[in-house]
N, C-alpha and C positions, 0 to 999 in steps of 0.2 A: 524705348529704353536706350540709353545713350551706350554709344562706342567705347570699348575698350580696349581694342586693341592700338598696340604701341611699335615700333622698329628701334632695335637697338642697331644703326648701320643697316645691312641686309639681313638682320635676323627681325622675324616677325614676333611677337609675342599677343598673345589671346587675348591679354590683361596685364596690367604691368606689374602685378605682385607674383615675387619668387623667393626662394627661399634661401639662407646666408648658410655657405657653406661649414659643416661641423655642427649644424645644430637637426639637421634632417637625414642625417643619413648617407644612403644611398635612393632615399625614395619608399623604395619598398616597404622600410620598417613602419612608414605611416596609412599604409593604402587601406587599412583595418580603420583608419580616420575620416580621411578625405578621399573625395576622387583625385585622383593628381594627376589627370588630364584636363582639372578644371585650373590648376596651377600656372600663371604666365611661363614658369621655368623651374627648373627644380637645380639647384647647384649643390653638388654633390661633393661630401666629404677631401678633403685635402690628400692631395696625389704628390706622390715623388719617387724620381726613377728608382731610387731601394727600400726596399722595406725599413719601416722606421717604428723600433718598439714606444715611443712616445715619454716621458719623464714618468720620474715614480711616482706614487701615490703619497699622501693627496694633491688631486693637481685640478679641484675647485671647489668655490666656496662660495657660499649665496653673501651679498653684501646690502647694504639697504637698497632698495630701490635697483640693484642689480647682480653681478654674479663674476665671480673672476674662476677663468682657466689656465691651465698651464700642462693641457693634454698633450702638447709634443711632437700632434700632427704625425698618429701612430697610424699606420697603415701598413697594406699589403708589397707596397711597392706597385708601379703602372704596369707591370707584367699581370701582374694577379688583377687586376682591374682589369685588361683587356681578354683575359681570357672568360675569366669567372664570374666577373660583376656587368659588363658592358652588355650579355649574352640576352642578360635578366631585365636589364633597363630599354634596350634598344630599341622595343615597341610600345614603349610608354607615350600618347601619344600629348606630348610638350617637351618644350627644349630640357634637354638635359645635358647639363652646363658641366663641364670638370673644374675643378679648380687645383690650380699646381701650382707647389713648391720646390726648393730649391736649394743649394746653396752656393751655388757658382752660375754662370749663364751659362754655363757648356751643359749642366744637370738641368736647369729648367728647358732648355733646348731640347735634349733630348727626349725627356719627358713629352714634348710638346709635339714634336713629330712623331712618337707613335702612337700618341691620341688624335691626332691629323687622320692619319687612317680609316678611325670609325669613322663611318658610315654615317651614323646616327647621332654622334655627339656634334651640332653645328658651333661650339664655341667650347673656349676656355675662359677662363679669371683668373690670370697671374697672382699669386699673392707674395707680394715685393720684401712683406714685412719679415721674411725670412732671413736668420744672420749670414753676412757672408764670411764664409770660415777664412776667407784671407784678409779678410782684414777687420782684424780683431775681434770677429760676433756681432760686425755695427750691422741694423739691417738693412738692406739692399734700399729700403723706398724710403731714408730718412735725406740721402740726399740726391742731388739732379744725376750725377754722374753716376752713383749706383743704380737708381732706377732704368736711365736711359741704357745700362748696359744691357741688362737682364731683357729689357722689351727688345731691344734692337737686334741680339742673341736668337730668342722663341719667333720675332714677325721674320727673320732669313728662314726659317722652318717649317711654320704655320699658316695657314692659307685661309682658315675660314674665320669667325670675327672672332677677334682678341680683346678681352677686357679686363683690366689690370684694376685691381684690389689698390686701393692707399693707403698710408699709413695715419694716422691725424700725430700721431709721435717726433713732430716735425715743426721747427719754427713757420715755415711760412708753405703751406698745403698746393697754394697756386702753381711755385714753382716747381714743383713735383709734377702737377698735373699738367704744363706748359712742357716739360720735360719729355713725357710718356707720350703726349700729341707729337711732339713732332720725332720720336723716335718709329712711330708707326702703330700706338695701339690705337682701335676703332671706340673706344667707352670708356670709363673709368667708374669703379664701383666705390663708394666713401661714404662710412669708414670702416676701416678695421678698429680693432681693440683698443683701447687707453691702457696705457702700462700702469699696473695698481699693486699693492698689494693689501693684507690681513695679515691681525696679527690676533693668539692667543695669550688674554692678558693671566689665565692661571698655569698652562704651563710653561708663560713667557716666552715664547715658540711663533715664528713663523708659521702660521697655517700653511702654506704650498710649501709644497717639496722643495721647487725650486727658490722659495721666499717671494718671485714676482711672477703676477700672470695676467692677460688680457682681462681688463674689465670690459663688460658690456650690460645691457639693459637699459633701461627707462631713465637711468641718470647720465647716460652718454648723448639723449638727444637734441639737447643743446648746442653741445659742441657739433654735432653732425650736422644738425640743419646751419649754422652758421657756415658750417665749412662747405657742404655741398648749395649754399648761396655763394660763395664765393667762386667758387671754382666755375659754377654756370656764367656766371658774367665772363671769366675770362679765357673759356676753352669752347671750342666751337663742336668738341665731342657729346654723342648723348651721355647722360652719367642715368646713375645708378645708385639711390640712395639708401643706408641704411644704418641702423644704431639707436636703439630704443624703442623701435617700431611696436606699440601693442595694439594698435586699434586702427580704425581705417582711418578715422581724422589724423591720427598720427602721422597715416603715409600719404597723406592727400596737402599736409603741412607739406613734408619732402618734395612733393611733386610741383607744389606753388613756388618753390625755393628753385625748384629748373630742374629735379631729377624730371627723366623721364619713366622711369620703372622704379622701383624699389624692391631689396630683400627683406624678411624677415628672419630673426637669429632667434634670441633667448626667448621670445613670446612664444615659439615652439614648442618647450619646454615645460612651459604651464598649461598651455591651452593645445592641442594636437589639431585642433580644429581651424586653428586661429587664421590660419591662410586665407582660407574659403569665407571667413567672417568675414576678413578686412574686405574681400574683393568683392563678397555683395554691398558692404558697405560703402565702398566707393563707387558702387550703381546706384545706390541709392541717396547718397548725397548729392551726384550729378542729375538724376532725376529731377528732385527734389526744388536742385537751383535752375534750374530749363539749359542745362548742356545738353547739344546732343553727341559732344565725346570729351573722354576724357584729356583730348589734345587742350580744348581750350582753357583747363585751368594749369597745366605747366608752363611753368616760371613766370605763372600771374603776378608776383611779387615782383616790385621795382626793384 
């Protein structure tokens, strides 16, 4: 049976399929599904130093071939994470990854230092795509100068591996990612959302509350695998791919493209099981071709 285990930096992973924050939870809600210690990683719901009620309703909506959000990144605040939710995760035995937002560098900062603390959580995943409230709502990871803030802010704080969230909402993705390398993060994960929206043609109505929300699914994986091939050519970081992921040929494409691991997002959604499928399926495709790890088919692709 071929090897599956991967290193993102000094984080070790079992397998390289984990889950894309906001669509698993906190873990727990799936363990009536899957073992989730058979899980490479588990990235857990969107953190921010306050509590944040998230946009009004409705804030998603199924589209062809994918699905648009416009949740708001409603949570507890990291306080109630470190007391109440971390207590419950900490013996889950796979990484369990936080993923924090923001909207200043001094807020994802702070955020990021008191999740430094657990014990048990060995990473974070920045997510950049957050607006920055000073200047204008634009979000932090559309250009060099706001992304490098935000990483270079959280790595003065944070000790253990840092992995920053992209945004694909960006003319040229490289430079973002050349950007976040050399401010200090250890990975980059790609992509985030496509800015989309729906519309209702009877009651001539915006579907989202907010009129726009992250698309994702099966029709975002074009752009993801083009982007995460680009970005492997020109950063010397592991990445981290994902955006459309249903199946294990799906994440075995990403992997040939240079990710070394992958998330999955809205395939959660339909299929609860679907983790644990992809990652025997990627035992079983390596088998199948005489690997004996999954090292030798990343960034197979010229």
């Amino acid at each position: 049976m071929a090897r599956l285990d991967v290193k993102i930096k000094g984080l070790r992973l079992k397998n390289p399929v984990m889950t894309a924050s906001g669509t698993f939870g906190y873990g727990l809600e799936f363990a009536d599904f899957v073992p989730l210690d058979g899980i490479g990683g588990i990235i857990v719901k969107g953190t921010t130093l306050k509590p944040r009620e998230g946009n009004d309703y409705p804030r998603m909506a199924e589209t062809p071939m994918g699905m648009l959000n416009c949740v708001g990144l409603q949570n507890k605040g990291v306080d109630y994470f470190c007391e109440h939710i971390y207590p419950q995760i900490k013996d889950i035995d796979t990484n369990m990854i936080v993923n924090v937002s923001g909207s200043s560098p001094a807020d994802y900062a702070e955020c990021a230092a008191r999740i430094d603390k657990l014990e048990h959580i060995p990473a974070i995943e920045l997510n950049i795509s957050c607006p920055n409230v000073k200047n204008g709502g634009m979000a932090f990871g559309v250009t060099t100068k706001g992304a490098e803030s935000v990483v270079r802010a959280v790595r003065e704080r944070y000790h253990k591996t840092l992995i920053v969230k992209l945004s694909p909402n960006v003319t040229n993705i490289v430079e973002i990612a050349k950007a976040v390398e050399a401010a200090g993060a250890d990975s980059v994960s790609l992509i985030n959302t496509l800015m989309g929206m729906a519309v209702d043609i009877e009651k001539r109505k915006k579907v989202l509350s907010i009129g726009t929300g992250g698309l994702s699914g099966p029709c975002v994986k074009p752009v993801a695998l083009r982007m995460v091939y680009q970005v492997a050519k020109a950063v010397k970081l592991p990445i981290i791919g994902l955006g459309g992921i249903m199946s294990a040929s799906d994440a075995i494409e990403f992997l040939m493209c240079g990710a070394t691991a992958i998330e999955i997002g809205t395939a959660n959604f339909i299929d609860p099981t679907v983790t644990i499928k992809v990652r025997d399926g990627i035992s079983e495709w390596l088998d199948q071709h005489g690997c004996k790890s999954v090292q030798e088919i990343i960034g197979a692709i010229d």
